[in-house]
C-alpha positions, 0 to 999 in steps of 0.5 A, a space after each residue: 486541923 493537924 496538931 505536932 508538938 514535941 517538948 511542950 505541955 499544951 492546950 489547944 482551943 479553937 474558938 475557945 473549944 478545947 481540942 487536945 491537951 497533952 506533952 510530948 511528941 504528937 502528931 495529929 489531926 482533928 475535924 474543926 466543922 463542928 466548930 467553925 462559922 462564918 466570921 472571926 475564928 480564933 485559933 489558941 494554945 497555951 504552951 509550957 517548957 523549957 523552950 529549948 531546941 527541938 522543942 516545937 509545937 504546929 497548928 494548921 487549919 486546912 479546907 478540903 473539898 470532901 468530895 473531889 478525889 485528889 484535891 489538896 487540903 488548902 492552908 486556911 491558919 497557921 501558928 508554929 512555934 520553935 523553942 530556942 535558948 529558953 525562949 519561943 520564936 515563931 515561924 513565919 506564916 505559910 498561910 495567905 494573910 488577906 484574912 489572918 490577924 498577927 500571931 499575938 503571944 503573952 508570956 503568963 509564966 516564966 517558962 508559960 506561953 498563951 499564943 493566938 491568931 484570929 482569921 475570918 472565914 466563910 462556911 458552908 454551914 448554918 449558924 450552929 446552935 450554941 453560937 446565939 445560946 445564953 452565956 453560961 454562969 460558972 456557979 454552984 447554981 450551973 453545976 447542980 443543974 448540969 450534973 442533973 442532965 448527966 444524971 438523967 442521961 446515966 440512969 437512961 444509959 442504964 435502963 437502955 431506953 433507946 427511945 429517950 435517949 435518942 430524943 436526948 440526942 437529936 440536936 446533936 445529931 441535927 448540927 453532927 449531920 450538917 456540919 459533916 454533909 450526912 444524910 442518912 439519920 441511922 448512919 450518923 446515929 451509928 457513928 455516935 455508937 452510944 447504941 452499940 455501947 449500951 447494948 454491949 454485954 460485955 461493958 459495964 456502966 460506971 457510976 457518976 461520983 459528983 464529988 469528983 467532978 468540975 464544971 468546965 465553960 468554955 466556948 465563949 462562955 456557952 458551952 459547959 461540961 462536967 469533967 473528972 477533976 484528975 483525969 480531965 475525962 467525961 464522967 460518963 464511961 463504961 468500963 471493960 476490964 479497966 479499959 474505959 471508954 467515955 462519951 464526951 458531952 457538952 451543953 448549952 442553955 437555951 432559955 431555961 433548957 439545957 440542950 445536948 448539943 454534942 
């Protein structure tokens, strides 16, 4: 997906995943394989401004064929918004629109919008994990036993069992090499580079502070994490010279289990 904003504050989902979060001007891009499936995809933001011109913010989902060199990326989605006198008017789509639901806007706040599109799609990949998981509860009960999870994996971190952790890791690193056509297990856990960190000297492990963190659900309901309340970052990170590096976790819940799933 690429992402362009300027004189906005945002949020993007992607069924209901949050990928970016910001103000500003911005241009970028994000890989959505992870989170696609064969169906109804729905594509979000929530928008915040003055709505005045140039304010503006673009979302457009592409497909790219990975490997035919040369080929264009083609227009799966899209939703443009432009700021004019303090009110959002959307753009006409460039996006076929045999498979694109209308572009639905509500106005939550004076100055706040909550745009959305829904498209069907067909993917090349299996049905991910999380899709057909238990809806996860927003409760004390839920936090607890997440931060438990969090917990375990920092004291793993710490006493560096390669071993565990990688064990830990294995659904993720099943539906990471799926979802982006990898075959070689060792290449996939390089790109993870939760090894390099945990090996690297020169890094230290920060403690997990409870208090300071939120269950965040999302993802329809299954999916959770835990995030800083302030900063809005994984509370697993380590630290070199105030620079902080997080690795970024999400669970769902599998019968009883909880299962790191990214």
């Amino acid at each position: 997906m690429v992402l362009k904003a300027n004189g906005l504050d945002y949020e993007i989902r992607f069924n209901d995943i949050p990928l970016d979060k910001g103000t500003g001007a911005v241009d970028t891009e994000f890989p959505l394989n992870q989170w696609t499936f064969t169906g109804i995809n729905t594509l979000s933001a929530s928008a915040k401004g003055s709505f005045e011109h140039p304010s503006h913010l673009s979302m457009s989902v592409y497909v790219k064929e990975m490997y035919e060199v040369g080929s264009d990326p083609i227009l799966l989605m899209d939703i443009v918004i432009n700021g004019c006198e303090g009110k959002p008017v959307l753009e006409q789509s460039m996006a076929p629109t045999d498979a694109l639901s209308p572009i639905k806007i509500v106005q939550k706040e004076p100055e706040t919008y909550i745009v959305l599109r829904k498209c069907e799609l067909e993917v090349p990949f299996k049905d991910w994990l999380w899709i057909h998981c238990k809806t996860i509860p927003d409760t004390r009960r839920t936090f607890d036993e997440l931060l438990a999870c969090y917990q375990e994996f920092h004291r793993l971190l710490k006493a560096k069992n390669r071993k565990i952790i990688e064990e830990k890791m294995q659904p993720a690193l099943k539906e990471y090499m799926g979802a982006y056509f990898i075959t070689d297990y060792q290449q996939a856990l390089d790109d993870f580079e939760i090894m390099d960190l945990m090996n690297d000297s020169g890094l230290k492990l920060a403690n997990i502070v409870p208090d300071q963190l939120d269950l965040k659900v999302f993802g329809k309901g299954r999916l959770a994490s835990l995030l800083n309340k302030q900063n809005g970052e994984s509370p697993i990170f380590f630290d070199q010279l105030g620079m902080k590096i997080h690795i970024d976790m999400a669970y769902c819940k599998k019968y009883s289990d909880w299962i790191q799933i990214r």
